[in-house]
C-alpha positions in Angstrom: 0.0 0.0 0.0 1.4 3.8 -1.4 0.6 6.6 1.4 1.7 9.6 1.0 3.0 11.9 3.4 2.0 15.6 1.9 3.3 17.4 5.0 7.3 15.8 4.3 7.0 15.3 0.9 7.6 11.9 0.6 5.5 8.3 0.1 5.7 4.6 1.6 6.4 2.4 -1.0 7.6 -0.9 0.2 9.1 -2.5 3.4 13.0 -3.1 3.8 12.0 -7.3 4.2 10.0 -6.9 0.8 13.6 -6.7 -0.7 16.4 -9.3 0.0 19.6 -8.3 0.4 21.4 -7.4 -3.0 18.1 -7.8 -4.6 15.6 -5.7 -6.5 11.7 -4.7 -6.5 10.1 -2.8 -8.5 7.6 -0.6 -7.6 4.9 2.3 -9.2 4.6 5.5 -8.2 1.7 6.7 -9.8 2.9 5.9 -13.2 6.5 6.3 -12.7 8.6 2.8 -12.2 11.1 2.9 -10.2 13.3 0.2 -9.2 14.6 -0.1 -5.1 17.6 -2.0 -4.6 18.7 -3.2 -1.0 22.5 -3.2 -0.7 22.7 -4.6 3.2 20.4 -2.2 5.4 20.9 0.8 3.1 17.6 1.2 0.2 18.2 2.8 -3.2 16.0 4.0 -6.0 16.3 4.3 -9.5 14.4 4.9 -12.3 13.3 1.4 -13.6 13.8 2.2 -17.5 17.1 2.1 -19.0 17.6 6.3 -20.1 18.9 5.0 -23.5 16.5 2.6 -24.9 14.1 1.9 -21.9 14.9 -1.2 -20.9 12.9 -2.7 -17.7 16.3 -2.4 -15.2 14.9 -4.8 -13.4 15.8 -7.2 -16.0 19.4 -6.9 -15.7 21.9 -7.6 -13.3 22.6 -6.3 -9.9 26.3 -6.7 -9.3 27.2 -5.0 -5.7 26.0 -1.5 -6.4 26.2 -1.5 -10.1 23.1 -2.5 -12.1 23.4 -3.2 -15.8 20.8 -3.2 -18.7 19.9 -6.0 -20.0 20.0 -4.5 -23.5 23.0 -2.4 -23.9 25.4 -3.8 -21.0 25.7 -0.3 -19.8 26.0 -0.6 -16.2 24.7 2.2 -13.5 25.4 3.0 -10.3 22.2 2.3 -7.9 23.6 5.5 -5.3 24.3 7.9 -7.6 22.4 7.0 -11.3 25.8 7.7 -13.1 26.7 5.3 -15.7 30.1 3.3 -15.6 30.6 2.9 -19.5 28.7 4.0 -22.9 29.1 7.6 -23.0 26.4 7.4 -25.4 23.7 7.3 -22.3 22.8 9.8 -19.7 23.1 9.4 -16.2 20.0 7.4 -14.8 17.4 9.5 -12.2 17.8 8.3 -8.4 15.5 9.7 -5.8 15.9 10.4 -2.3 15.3 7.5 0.1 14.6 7.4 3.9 14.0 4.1 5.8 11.2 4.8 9.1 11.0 2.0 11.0 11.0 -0.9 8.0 9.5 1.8 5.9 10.9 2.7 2.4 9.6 6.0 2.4 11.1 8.1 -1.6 10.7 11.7 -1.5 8.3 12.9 -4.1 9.1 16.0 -4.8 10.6 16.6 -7.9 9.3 13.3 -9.4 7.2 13.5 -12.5 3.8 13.0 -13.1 2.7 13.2 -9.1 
């Protein structure tokens, strides 16, 4: 269940146990995929399409705190969106994460389409 929290700015999305450690879910925030990625304790978010050719992210691999696209190879860095290799794609969009008490909570301002 999504709840939004209009006062901070941010929405519950998942819990921490929804994702196993070094794995992936993805989730929708009103029409925007992102993709959270649990490295250990610490929660990351992505946007789940590949910024080249929008490939589902959640189709590749995650390799410590490098994901790469299933289509291209390109591989991004799940803390900070840059990309490792193919100077041909852009950095990939991250968004803020805080973690409440086993809540993933992203903050929502900024984000498109909410």
């Amino acid at each position: 269940m999504i709840t939004k929290d209009e006062q901070l700015g941010e929405i519950a999305v998942a819990k921490v146990s929804d994702i196993p450690d070094g794995g992936m879910l993805q989730v929708m925030v009103e029409q925007l995929p992102v993709l959270l990625c649990r490295l250990q304790e610490k929660v990351f978010a992505i946007g789940a399409l590949c910024p080249h050719r929008g490939a589902p992210l959640q189709e590749g691999q995650l390799s410590g705190a490098f994901i790469r696209c299933p289509w291209h190879g390109t591989r991004f860095d799940v803390r900070t969106g840059m990309r490792v290799c193919a100077p041909e794609c852009v950095d990939a969009r991250v968004y803020s994460v805080v973690v409440k008490e086993e809540q993933i909570w992203l903050s929502f301002s900024g984000m498109k389409e909410l």
